[in-house]
C-alpha positions as CSV (number, residue, x, y, z in Angstrom):
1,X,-1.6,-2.9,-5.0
2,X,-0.4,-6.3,-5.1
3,X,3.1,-7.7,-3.5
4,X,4.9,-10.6,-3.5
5,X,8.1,-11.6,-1.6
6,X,10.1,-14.3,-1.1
7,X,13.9,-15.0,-0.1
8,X,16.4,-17.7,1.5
9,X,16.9,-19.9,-1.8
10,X,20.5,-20.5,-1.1
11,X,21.2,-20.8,-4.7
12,X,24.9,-22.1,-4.9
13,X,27.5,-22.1,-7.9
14,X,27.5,-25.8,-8.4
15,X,25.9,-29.3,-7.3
16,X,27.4,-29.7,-3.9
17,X,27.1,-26.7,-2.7
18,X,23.6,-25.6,-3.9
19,X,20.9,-25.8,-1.3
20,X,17.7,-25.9,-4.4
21,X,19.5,-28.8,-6.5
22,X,19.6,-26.7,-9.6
23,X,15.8,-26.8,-9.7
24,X,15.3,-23.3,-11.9
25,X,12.4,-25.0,-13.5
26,X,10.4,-24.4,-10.5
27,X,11.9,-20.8,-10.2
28,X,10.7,-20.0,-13.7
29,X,7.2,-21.5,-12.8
30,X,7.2,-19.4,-9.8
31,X,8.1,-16.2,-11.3
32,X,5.2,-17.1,-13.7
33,X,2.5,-17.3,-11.1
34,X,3.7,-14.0,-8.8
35,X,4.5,-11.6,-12.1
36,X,0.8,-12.8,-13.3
37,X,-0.9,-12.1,-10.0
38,X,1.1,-9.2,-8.5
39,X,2.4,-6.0,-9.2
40,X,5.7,-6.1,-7.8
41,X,8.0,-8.4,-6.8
42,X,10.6,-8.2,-4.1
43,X,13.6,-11.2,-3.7
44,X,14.1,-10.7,0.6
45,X,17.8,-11.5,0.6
46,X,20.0,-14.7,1.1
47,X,19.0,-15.2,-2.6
48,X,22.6,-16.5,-3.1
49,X,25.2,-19.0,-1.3
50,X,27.9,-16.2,-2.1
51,X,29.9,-17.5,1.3
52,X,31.0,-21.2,0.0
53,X,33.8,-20.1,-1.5
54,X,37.4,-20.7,-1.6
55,X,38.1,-18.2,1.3
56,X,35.7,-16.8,3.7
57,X,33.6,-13.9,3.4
58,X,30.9,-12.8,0.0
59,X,32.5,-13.4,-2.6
60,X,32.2,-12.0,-6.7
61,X,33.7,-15.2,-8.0
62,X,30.7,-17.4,-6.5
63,X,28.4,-14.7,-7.6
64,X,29.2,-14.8,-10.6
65,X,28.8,-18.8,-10.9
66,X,25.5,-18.7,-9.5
67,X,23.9,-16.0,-11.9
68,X,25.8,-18.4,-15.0
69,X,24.1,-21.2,-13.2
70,X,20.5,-19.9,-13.1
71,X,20.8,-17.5,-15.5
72,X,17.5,-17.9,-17.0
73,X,15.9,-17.1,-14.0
74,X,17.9,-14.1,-12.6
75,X,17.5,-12.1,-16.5
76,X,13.7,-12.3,-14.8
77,X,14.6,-10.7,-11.7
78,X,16.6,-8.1,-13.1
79,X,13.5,-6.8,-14.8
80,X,11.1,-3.5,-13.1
81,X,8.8,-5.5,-12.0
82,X,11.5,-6.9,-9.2
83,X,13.2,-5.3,-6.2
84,X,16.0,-7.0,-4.5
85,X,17.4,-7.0,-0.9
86,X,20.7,-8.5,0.3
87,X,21.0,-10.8,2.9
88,X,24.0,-11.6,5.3
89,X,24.6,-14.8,3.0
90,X,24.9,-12.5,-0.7
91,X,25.8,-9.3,0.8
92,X,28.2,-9.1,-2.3
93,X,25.0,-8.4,-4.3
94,X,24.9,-4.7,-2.5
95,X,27.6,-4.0,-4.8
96,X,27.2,-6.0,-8.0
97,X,23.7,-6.1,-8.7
98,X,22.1,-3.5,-6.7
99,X,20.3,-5.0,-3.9
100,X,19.2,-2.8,-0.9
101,X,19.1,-2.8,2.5
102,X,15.6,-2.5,3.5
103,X,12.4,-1.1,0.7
104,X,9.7,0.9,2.6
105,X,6.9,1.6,0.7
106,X,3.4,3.5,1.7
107,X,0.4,2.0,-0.6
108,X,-3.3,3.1,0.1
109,X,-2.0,4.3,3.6
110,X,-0.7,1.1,4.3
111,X,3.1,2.0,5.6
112,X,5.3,-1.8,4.5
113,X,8.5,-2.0,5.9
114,X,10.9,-5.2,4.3
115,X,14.0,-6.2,5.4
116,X,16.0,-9.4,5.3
117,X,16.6,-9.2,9.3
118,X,20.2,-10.3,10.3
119,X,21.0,-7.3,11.3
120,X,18.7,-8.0,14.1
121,X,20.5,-11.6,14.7
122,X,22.6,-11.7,17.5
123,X,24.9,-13.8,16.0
124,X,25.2,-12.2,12.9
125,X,24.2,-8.6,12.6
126,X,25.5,-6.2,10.5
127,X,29.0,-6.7,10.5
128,X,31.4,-8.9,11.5
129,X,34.3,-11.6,9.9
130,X,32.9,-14.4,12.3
131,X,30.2,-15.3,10.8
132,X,31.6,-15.8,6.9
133,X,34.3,-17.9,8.9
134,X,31.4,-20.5,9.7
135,X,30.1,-20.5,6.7
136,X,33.2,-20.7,4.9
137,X,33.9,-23.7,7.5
138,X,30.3,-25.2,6.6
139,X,31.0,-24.9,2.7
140,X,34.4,-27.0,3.2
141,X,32.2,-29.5,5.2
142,X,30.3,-29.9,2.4
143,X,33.7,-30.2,-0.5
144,X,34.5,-32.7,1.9
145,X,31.0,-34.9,1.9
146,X,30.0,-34.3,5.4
147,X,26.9,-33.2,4.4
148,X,25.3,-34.8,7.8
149,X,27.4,-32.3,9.8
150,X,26.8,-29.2,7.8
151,X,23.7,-29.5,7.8
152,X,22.8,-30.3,11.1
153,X,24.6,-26.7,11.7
154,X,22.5,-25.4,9.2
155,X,19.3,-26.7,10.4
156,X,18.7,-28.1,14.0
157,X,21.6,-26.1,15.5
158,X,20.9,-22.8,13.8
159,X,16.7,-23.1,14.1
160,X,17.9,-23.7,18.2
161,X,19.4,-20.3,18.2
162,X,16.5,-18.6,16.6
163,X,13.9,-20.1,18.2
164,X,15.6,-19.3,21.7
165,X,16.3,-15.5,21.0
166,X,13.5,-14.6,19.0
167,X,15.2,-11.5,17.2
168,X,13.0,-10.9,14.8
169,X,10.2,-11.1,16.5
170,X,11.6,-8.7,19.2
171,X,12.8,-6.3,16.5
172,X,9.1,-6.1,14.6
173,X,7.3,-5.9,17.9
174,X,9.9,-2.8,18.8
175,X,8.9,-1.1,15.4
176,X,5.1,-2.1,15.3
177,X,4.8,-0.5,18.9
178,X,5.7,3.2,17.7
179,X,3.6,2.9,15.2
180,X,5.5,4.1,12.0
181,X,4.8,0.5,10.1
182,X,1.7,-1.7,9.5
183,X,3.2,-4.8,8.5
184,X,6.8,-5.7,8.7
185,X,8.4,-8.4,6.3
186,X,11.5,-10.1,7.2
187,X,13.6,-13.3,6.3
188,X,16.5,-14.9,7.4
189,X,15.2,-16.6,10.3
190,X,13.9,-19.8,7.6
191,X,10.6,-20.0,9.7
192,X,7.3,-19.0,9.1
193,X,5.6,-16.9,10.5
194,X,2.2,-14.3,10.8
195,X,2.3,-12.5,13.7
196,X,-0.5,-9.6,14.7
197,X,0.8,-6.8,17.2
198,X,-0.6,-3.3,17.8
199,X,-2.9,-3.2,15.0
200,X,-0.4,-4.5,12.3
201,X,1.3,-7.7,11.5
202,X,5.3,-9.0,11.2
203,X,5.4,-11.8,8.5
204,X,8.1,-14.0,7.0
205,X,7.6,-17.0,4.0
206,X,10.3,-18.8,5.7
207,X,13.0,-20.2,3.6
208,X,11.5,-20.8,-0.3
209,X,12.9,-24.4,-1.5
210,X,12.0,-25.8,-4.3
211,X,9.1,-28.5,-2.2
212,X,8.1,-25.5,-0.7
213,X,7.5,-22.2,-2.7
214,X,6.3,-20.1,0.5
215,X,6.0,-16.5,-0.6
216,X,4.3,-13.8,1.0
217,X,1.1,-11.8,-0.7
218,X,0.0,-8.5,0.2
219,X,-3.1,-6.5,-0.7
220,X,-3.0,-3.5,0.6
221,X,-6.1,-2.2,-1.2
222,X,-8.1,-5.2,0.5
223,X,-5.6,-5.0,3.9
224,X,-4.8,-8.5,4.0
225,X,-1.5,-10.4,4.4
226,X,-1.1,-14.4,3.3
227,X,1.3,-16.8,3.5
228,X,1.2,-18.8,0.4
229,X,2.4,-22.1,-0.9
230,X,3.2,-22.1,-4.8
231,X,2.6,-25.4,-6.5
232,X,3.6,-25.8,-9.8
233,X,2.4,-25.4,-12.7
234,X,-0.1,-23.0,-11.0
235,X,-1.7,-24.4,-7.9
236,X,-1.3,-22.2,-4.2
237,X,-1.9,-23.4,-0.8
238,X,-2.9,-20.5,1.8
239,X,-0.8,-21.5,5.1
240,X,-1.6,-18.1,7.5
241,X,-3.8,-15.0,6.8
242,X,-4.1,-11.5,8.2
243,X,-6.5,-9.2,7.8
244,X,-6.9,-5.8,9.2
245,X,-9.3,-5.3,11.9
246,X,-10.1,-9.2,11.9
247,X,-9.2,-11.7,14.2
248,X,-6.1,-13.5,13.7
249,X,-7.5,-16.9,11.3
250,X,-4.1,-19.1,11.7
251,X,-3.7,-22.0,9.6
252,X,-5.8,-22.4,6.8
253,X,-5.6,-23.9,3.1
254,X,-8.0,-23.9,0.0
């Protein structure tokens, strides 16, 4: 079998607050590519910028806005061939469009656990009205055109905090060590990675924006995990590989 997955769009309800520019072309061109070459397709969370509304928290009115907005794209993702997972940033989508917490699936004895991963975050985790306060804060940054600011929260200043406490990373290693899960696919965190431990692998796309489609492809038939680069209209880029029982090959591309 054959899996794709990819999260942390952003997608937001209008121009200034959308994170992939209204870019659903490239969505469209992506969906192409990963329903053509895979057999299932799972959406990691933080699909949605449901926090940048008028008060803090997730909320349905955004939601709502955002699905109008790319609404060619998400009658695609409501089809079988696509599982969705919430993230800390669309948790609202638990309860309006079904997304789950965490899918764990066991194909040719391979056991796949996937999870957005804030619950891991330390400054986010599972629940909590502190974090939608910043967020809310960041979105009225934004409203007000200090896009500079917000986003120097959003990048340099939030990639500092993950790249210090390493949550995710701690978190897979914790569940690869017992032994329960062979690879381990989280998000959130915006930063690739491929990582092998005990005989299996933790891997994240990073965050997919529209000049960078990074998805994740797994085989479990052939056991190998990729990092993958979309290109449209159909060209890939491999950016880290795993195989089973192989040494770690790093960086590659073809």
């Amino acid at each position: 079998m054959r899996i794709a997955t990819f999260g942390d769009l952003h997608l937001g309800h209008n121009a200034v607050m959308d994170k992939f520019m209204g870019r659903e072309e490239r969505l469209l061109r992506l969906d192409d590519h990963l329903s053509r070459t895979h057999d299932r397709v799972i959406l990691m969370g933080d699909i949605y910028q449901t926090d940048y509304g008028s008060y803090p928290g997730s909320r349905t009115d955004v939601l709502e806005a955002i699905l109008k907005r790319y609404s060619r794209i998400v009658r695609r993702w409501r089809s079988s061939h696509y599982d969705s997972l919430f993230g800390n940033h669309d948790l609202i989508t638990q309860k309006f469009l079904g997304s789950v917490k965490q899918v764990r699936l066991i194909k040719d004895n391979w056991h796949i656990w996937l999870t957005h991963g804030h619950q891991f975050d330390p400054f986010i985790g599972d629940k909590g009205r502190l974090p939608y306060l910043v967020t809310w804060m960041v979105g009225w940054l934004r409203r007000l055109g200090l896009n500079r600011r917000a986003d120097f929260l959003e990048g340099p200043f939030y990639d500092w905090g993950q790249r210090v406490f390493k949550a995710l990373e701690l978190a897979a290693i914790k569940a690869l060590h017992h032994g329960k899960n062979d690879v381990i696919v989280m998000g959130h965190s915006h930063h690739t990675a491929c990582l092998p431990i005990s005989g299996g692998v933790y891997v994240n796309p990073g965050a997919c924006v529209p000049d960078s489609l990074r998805y994740v492809s797994i085989d479990t038939a052939r056991r190998v995990v990729e990092v993958r680069r979309f290109t449209p209209p159909s060209g890939t880029q491999l950016l880290l590989r795993w195989q089973e029982g192989s040494p770690f090959s790093g960086k590659n591309s073809n």
